[in-house]
MARBA-3410 file (N, C-alpha, C, O; in Angstrom, 1 decimal):
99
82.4,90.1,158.5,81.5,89.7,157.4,81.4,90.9,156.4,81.3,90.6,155.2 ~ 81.4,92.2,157.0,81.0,93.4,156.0,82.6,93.3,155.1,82.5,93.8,154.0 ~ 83.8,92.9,155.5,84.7,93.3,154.5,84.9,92.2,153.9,85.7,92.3,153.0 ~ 84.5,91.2,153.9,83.8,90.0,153.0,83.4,90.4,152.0,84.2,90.6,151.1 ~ 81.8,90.6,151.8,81.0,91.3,151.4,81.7,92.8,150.3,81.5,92.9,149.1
82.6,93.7,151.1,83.1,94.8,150.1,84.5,94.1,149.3,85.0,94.9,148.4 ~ 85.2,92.6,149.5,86.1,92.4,148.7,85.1,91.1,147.9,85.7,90.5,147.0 ~ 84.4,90.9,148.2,83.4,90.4,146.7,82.8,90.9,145.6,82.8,90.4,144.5 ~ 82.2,92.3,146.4,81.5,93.1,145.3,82.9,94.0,144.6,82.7,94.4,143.5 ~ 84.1,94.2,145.2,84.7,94.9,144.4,85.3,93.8,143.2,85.4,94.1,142.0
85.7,92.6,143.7,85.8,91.5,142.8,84.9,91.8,141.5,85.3,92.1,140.4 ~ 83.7,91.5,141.9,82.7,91.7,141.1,82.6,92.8,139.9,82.4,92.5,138.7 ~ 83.0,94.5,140.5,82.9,94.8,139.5,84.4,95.5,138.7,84.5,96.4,138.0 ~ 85.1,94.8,139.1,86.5,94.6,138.5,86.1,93.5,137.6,86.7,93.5,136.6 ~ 85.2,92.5,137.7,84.7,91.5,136.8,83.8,92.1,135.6,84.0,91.7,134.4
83.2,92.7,135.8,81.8,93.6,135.2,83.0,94.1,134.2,83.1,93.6,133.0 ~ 83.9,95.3,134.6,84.5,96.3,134.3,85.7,95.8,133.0,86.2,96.4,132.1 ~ 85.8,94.7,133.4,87.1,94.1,132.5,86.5,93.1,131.3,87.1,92.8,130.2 ~ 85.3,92.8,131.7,84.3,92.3,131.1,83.4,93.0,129.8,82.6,92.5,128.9 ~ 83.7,94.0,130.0,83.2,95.1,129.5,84.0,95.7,128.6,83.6,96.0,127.4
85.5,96.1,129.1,86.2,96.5,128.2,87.1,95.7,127.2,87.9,96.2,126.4 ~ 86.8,94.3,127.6,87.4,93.5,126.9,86.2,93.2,125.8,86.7,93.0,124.7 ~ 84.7,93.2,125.6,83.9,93.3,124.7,84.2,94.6,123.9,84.6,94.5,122.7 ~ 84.0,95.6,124.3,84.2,97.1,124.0,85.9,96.9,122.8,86.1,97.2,121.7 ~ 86.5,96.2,123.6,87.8,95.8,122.6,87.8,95.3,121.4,88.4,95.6,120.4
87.0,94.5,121.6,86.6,93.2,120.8,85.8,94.1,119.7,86.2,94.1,118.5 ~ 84.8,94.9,120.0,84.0,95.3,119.0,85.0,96.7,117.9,84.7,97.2,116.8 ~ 86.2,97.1,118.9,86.6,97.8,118.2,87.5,97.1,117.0,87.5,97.5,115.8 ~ 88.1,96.2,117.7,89.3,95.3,116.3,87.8,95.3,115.4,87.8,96.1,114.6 ~ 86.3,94.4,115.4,85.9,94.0,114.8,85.3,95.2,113.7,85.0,94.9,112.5
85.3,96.6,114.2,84.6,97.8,113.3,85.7,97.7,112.3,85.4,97.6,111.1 ~ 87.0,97.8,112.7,87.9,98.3,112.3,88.4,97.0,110.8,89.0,97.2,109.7 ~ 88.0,95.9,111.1,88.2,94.5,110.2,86.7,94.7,109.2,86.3,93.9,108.5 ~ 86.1,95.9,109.5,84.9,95.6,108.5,84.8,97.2,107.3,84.1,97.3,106.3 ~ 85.7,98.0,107.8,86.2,99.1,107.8,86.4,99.5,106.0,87.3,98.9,105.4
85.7,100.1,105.3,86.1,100.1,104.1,88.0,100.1,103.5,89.0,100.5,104.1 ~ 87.9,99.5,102.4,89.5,98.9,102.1,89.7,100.1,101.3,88.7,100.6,100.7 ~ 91.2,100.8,101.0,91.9,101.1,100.4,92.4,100.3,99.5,92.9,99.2,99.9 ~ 92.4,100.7,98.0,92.5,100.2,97.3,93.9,100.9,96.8,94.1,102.1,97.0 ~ 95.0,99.8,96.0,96.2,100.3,95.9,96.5,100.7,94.2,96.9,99.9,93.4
96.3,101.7,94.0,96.8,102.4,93.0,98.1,102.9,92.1,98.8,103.8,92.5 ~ 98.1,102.4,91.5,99.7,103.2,91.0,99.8,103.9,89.9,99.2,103.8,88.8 ~ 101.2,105.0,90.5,100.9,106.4,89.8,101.0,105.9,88.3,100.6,106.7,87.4 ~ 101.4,104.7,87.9,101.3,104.3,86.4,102.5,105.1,85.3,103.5,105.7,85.6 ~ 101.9,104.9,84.3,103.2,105.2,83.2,102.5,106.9,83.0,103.3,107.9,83.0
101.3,107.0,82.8,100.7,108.3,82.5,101.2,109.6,83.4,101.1,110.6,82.9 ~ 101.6,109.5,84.8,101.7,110.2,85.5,103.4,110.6,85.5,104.1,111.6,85.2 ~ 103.6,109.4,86.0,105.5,109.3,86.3,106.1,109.1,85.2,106.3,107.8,85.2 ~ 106.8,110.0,84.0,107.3,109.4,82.8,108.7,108.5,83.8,109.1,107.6,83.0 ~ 109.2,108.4,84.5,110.0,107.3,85.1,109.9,105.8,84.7,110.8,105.1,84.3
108.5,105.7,84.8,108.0,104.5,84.7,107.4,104.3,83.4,106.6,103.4,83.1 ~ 107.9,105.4,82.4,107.7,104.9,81.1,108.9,104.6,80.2,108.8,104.0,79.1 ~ 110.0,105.1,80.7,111.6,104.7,80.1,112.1,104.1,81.3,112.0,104.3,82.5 ~ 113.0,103.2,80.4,114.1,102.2,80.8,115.1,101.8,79.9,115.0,101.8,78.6 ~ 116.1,101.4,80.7,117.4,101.4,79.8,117.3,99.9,78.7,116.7,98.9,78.9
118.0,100.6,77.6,118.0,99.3,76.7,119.8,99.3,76.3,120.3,100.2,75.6 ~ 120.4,98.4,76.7,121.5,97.9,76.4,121.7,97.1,75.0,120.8,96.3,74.7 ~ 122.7,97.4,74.2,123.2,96.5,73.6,124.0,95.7,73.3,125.2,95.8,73.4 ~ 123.3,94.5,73.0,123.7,92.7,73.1,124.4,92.8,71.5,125.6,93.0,71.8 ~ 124.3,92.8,70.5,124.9,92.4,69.3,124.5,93.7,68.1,123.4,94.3,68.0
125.4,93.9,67.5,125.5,94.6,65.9,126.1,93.7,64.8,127.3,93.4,64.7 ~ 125.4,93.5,64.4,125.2,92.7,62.5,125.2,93.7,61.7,124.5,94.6,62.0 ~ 125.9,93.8,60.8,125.6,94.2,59.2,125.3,93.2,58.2,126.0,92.2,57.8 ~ 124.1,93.8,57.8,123.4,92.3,56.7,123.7,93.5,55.1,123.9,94.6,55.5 ~ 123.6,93.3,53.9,123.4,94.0,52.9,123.8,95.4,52.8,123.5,96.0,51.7
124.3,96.2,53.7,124.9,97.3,53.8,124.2,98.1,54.8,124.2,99.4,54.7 ~ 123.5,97.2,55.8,122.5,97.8,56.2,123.0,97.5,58.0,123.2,96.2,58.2 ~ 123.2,98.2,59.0,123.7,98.2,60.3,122.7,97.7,61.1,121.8,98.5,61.3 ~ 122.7,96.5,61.6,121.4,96.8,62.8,122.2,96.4,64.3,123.1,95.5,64.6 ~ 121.6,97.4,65.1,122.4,97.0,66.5,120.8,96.8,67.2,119.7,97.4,67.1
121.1,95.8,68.0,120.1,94.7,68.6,120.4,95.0,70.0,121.6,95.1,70.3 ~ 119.2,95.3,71.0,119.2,95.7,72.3,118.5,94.9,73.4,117.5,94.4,73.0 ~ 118.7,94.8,74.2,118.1,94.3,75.1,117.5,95.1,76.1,118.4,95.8,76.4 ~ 116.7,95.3,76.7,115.9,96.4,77.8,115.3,95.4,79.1,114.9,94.3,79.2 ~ 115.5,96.3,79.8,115.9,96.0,81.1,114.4,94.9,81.8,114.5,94.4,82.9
113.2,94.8,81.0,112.2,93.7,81.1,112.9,92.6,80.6,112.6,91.5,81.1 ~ 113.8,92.6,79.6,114.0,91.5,78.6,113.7,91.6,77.2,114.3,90.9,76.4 ~ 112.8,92.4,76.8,112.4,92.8,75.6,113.5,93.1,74.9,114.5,93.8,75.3 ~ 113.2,92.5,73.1,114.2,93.0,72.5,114.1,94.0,71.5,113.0,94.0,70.9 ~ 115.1,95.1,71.3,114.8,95.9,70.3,115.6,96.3,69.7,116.5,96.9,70.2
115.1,96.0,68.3,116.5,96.9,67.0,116.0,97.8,66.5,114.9,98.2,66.2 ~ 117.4,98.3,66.4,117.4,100.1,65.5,118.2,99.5,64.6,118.9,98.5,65.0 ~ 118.3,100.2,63.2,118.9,100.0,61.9,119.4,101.0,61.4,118.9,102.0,62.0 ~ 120.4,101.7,60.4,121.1,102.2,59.8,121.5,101.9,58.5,122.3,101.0,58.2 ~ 120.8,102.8,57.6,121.3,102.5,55.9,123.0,102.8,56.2,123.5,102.8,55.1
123.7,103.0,57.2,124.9,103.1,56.7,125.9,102.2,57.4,125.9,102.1,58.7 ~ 126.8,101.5,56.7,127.3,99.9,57.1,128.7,100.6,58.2,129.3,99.9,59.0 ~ 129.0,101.7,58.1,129.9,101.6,59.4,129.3,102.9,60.3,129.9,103.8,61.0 ~ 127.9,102.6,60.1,127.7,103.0,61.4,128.0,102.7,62.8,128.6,101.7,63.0 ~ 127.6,103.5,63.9,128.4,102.4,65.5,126.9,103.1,66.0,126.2,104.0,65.7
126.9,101.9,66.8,126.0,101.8,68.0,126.2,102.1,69.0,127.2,101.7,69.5 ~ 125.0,103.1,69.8,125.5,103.5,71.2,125.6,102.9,72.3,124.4,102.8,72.6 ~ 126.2,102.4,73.2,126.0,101.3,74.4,124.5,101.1,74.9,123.9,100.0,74.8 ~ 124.1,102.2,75.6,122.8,101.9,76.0,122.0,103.2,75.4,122.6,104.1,74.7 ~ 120.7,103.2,75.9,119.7,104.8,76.0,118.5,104.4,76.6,118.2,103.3,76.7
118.0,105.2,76.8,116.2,105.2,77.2,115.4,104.9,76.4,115.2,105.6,75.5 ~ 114.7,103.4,76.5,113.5,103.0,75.8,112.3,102.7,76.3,112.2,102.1,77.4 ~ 111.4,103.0,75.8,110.0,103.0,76.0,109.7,101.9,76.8,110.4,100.9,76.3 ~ 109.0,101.5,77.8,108.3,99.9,78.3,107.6,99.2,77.2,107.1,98.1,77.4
END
């Protein structure tokens, strides 16, 4: 009867104990879900000049009136022309342009 009795109570607080540390668990995921957020920042154009140039390729050169313009495309899609008062001027393939 007495080892009855000592594999009940050890049942028991193997019950208690796991009971316990599975709340204790529980409260830890829950501190941690309530936990102040980090907020995501980025180093931006001000910090990393990287992130303030990008390549501008050129799509087309026109001469209208004696005047050169070579027409670019940049790497968002944005377009941008540069101009030349001189009609055989040449245009350079690509360079670094502003965002």
């Amino acid at each position: 009867m007495s080892n009855i009795r000592f594999q009940y109570a050890r049942i028991m607080i193997l019950t208690v104990a796991l009971a316990m540390g599975g709340t204790l668990a529980g409260m830890v995921v829950s501190t941690d879900a309530l936990a102040a957020a980090k907020t995501y920042s980025s180093k931006g154009s001000t910090e990393n000049p990287r992130h303030v140039l990008e390549k501008c390729r050129l799509k087309k050169v026109e001469v209208v009136d004696g005047v050169t313009m070579c027409i670019y495309r940049s790497q968002t899609g944005r377009k941008v022309t540069m101009s030349s008062e001189d009609p055989s001027a040449g245009c350079q393939k690509q360079f670094k342009c502003k965002r």
